[in-house]
C-alpha positions in Angstrom: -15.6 -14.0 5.0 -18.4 -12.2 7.0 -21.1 -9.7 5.3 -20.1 -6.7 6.9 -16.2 -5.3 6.9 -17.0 -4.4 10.4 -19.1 -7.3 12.2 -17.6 -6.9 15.4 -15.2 -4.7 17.7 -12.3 -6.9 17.4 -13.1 -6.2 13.2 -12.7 -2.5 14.3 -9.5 -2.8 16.4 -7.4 -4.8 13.8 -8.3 -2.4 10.9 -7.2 -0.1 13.5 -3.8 -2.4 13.9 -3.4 -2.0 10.2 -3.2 2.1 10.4 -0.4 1.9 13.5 1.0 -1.0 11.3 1.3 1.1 8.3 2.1 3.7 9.7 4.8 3.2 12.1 6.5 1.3 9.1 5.9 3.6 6.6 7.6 6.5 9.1 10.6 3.6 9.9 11.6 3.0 5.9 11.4 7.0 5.5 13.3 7.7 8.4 16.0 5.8 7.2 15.8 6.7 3.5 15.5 2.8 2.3 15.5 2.7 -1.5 12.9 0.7 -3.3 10.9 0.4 -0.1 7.7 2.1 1.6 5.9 -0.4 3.7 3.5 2.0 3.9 0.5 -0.3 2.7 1.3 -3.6 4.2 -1.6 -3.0 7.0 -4.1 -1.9 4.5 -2.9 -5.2 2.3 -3.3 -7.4 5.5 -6.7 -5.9 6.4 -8.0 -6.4 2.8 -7.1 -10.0 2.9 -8.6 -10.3 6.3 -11.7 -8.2 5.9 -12.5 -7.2 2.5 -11.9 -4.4 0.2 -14.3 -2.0 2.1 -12.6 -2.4 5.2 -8.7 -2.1 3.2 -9.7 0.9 1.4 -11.2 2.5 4.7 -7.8 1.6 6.3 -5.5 2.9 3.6 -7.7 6.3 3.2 -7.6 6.8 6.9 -3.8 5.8 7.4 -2.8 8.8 4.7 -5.4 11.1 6.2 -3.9 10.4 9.5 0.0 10.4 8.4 -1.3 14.4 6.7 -2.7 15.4 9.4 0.1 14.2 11.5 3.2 15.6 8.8 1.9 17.4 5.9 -1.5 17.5 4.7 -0.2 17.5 1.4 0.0 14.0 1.7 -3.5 13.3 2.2 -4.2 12.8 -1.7 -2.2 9.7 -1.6 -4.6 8.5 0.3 -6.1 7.3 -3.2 -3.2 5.1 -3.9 -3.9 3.3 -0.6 -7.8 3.5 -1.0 -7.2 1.4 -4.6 -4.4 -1.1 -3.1 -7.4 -1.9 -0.6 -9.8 -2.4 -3.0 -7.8 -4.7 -5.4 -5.8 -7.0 -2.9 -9.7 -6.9 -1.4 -11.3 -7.9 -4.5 -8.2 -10.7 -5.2 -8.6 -11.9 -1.9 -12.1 -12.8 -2.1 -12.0 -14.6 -4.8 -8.9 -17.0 -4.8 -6.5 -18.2 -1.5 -4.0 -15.4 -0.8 -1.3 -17.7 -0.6 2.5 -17.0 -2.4 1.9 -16.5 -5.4 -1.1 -14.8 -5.1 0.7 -12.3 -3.6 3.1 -12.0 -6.3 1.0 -11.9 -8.7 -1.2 -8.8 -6.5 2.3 -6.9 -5.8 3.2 -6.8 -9.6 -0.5 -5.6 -10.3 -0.3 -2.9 -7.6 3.6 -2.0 -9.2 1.9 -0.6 -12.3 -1.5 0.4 -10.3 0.2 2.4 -7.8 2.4 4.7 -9.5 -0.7 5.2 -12.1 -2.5 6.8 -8.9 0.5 8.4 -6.8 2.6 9.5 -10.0 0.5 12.1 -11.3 -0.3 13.5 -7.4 3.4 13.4 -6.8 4.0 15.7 -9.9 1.2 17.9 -9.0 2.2 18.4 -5.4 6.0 18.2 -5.2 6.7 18.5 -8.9 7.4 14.6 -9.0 9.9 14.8 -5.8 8.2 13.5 -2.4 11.8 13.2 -0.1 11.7 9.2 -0.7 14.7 7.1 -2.0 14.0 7.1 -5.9 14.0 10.4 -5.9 17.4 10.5 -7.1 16.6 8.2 -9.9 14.0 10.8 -10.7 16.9 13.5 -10.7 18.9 11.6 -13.1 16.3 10.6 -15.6 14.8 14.1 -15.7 18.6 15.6 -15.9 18.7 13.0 -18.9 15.8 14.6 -20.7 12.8 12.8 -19.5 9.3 14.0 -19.6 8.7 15.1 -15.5 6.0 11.9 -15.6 8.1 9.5 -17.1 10.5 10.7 -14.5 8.5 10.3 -12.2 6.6 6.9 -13.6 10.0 4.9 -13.8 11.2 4.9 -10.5 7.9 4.6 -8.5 7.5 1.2 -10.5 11.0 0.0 -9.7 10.2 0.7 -6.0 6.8 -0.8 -6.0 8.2 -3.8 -7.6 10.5 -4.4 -4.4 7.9 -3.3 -2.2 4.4 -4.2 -3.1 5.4 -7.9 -4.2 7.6 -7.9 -0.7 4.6 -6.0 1.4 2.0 -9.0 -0.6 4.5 -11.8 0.6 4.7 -10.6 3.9 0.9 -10.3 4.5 0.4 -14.3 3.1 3.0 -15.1 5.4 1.7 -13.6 8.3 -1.9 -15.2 7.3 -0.5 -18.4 9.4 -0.6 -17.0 12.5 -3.8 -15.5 12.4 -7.0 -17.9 13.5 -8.3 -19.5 11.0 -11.7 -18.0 12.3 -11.0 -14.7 11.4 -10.1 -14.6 8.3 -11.4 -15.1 4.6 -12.1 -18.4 4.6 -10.5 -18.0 0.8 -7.4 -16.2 1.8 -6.1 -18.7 4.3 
């Protein structure tokens, strides 16, 4: 891996990739309402690996800055989540080969990480609803007497389960048809 998370232009333009990538998927899953599924992050996950965790946190921060400004700017504090899935898959990917079960073992870490960040800004800013598909696990376990967190908690780690392990396995897949050049010399 290079120094600097931005050596060069083309360094520039695929962090650049990863925002359209994250959020033209991102806006795709909501669209259609898919339970258990975001893909919100896999361009700040693919950057990390490719660039570091400066370059995936700058990603992720600008991809929810750009997706508020775009939508509602009450999103933009979820821009944290994003900012700390760059930083760990990042970190992870700098020190060991970003290969299958790397990834696995990243998405279950950003399963619990995630909805440690996200839950607490989802219950401050939508009072733990944000229009996604587990919001109507949310309904249920509140209506069942859950605490509004725990609510909340439960079914943003079911859905990062399915799609931060999913989003990590996509990214080592797609590590193949990237030069070899260009990326971490670890995570290849």
């Amino acid at each position: 891996m290079r120094n600097s998370s931005f050596s060069s232009t083309r360094d520039m333009i695929f962090a650049s990739l990863g925002i359209i990538l994250n959020l033209a998927l991102g806006t795709i899953v909501s669209t259609f309402q898919i339970p258990l599924l975001f893909l919100d992050t896999i361009g700040t996950i693919l950057v990390a690996v490719v660039l570091g965790p400066f370059a995936g946190a700058l990603t992720g921060g600008l991809t929810n800055v750009i997706q508020g400004i775009l939508t509602n700017p009450r999103d933009i504090p979820f821009a944290l989540v994003n900012i700390a899935i760059g930083i760990i898959v990042g970190m992870i990917a700098k020190k060991t080969k970003f290969d299958i079960k790397t990834a696995v073992i990243t998405g279950l870490i950003l399963s619990i990480v995630a909805p440690l960040i996200g839950t607490p800004i989802a219950v401050f800013m939508y009072g733990g609803l944000t229009g996604g598909g587990t919001d109507i696990l949310f309904a249920w376990l509140l209506a069942t007497g859950q605490k509004i967190f725990t609510a909340a908690f439960i079914p943003r780690v079911a859905g990062n389960l399915v799609d931060k392990i999913g989003s990590c396995i996509l990214v080592s897949s797609m590590l193949r048809y990237i030069p070899k050049e260009y990326i971490n010399k670890k995570a290849a």
